[in-house]
C-alpha positions as CSV (number, residue, x, y, z in Angstrom):
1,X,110.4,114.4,88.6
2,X,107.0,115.3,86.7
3,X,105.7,112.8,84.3
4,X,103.2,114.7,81.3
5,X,100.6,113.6,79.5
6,X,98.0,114.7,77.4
7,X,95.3,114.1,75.0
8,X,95.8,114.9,71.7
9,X,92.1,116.5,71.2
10,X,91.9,120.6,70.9
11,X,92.4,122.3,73.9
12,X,93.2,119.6,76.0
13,X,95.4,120.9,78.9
14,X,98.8,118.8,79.8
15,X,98.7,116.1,82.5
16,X,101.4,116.1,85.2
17,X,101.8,113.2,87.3
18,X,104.5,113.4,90.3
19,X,107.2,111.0,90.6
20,X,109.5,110.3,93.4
21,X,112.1,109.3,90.9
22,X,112.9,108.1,87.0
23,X,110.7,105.7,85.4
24,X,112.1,102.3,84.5
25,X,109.1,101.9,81.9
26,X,105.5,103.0,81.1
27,X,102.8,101.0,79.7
28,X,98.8,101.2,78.9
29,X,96.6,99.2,81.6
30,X,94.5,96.7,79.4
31,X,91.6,99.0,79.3
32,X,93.3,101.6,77.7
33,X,91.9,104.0,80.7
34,X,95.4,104.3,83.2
35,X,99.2,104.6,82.4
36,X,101.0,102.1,84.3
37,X,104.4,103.3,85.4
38,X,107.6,101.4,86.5
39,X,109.4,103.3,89.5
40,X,111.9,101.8,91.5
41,X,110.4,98.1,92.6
42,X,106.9,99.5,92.4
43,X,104.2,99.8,89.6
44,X,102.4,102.7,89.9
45,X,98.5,103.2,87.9
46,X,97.8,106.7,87.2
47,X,94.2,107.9,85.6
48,X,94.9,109.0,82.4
49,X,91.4,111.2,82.3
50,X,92.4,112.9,85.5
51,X,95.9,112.0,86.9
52,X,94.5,110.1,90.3
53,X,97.2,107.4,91.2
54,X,95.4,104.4,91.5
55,X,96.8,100.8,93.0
56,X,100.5,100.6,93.9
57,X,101.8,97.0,93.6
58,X,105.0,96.2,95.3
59,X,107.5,93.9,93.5
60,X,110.3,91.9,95.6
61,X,113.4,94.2,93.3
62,X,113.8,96.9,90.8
63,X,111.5,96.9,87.8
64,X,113.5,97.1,84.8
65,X,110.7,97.6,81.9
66,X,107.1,97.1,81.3
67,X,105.0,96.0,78.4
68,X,101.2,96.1,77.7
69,X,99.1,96.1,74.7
70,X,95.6,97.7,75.1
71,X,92.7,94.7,74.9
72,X,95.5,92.0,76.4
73,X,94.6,91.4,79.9
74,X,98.2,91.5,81.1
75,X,101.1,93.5,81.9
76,X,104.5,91.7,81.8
77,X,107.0,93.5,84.4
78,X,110.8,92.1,83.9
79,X,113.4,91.9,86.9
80,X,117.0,91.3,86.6
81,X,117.0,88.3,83.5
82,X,113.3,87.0,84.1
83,X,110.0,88.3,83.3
84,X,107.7,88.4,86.8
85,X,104.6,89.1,86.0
């Protein structure tokens, strides 16, 4: 599965970021610089000005969605009923 992205600026060329399988959810990091990306029971950071895949953080089950706002220093990640991180 390809993921695209692209900025909305002139001739800007499309993004694609690999997946190994659906996203569950996509969210801004904080800083507004990486698209964080629910797949499977791992969070995945991709560079939004060049694709690199940055961290990988493991969670314990399937992510079920994400939520960020740019400027908030948090993520939440929800599992299941509960809200993990």
């Amino acid at each position: 599965m390809m993921l695209g992205t692209m900025d909305a600026a002139d001739g800007a060329k499309p993004l694609k970021l690999p997946l190994p399988e659906p996203p569950s959810g996509m969210a801004l990091s904080p800083d507004g610089r990486s698209l964080l990306v629910g797949v499977g029971a791992a969070l995945r950071s991709y560079a939004l000005a060049d694709g690199r895949t940055g961290p990988l953080y493991p969670f314990p089950g399937p992510i079920g969605a994400l939520a960020g706002q740019p400027g908030v220093p948090w993520v939440l990640v929800a599992q299941g009923s509960s809200v993990v991180a």
